[in-house]
C-alpha positions, 0 to 999 in steps of 0.5 A: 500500500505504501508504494501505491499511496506514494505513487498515486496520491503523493509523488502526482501532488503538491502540498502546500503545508503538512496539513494538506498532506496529511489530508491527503494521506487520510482521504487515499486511506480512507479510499482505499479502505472503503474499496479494498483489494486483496493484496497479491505476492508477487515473490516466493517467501524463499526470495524474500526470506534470502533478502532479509537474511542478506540485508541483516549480514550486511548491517552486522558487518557495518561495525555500528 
């Protein structure tokens, strides 16, 4: 959902205060909840398992 909110609501806008913004944000959730859909993976749990397991070598590697 976050991807969509930011490509068809945020990214295609300009906000002129906050406020607007967070206007923005609630009516597209508000929307969206009112029409809901069914969310679809796309990728295998393997493939995203094996990128959580990469990216959490890295930051253990980056000495903070």
């Amino acid at each position: 959902m976050y991807y969509e909110l930011t490509e068809q609501r945020i990214r295609r806008s300009a906000f002129h205060c906050v406020e607007d913004l967070e206007q923005a944000i609630e009516d597209y959730i508000a929307n969206n909840n009112a029409n809901p859909k069914p969310f679809v993976w796309t990728a295998s749990a393997d493939l995203i398992l094996n990128k959580v397991k990469s990216f959490c070598e890295r930051i253990n590697q980056s000495g903070y």
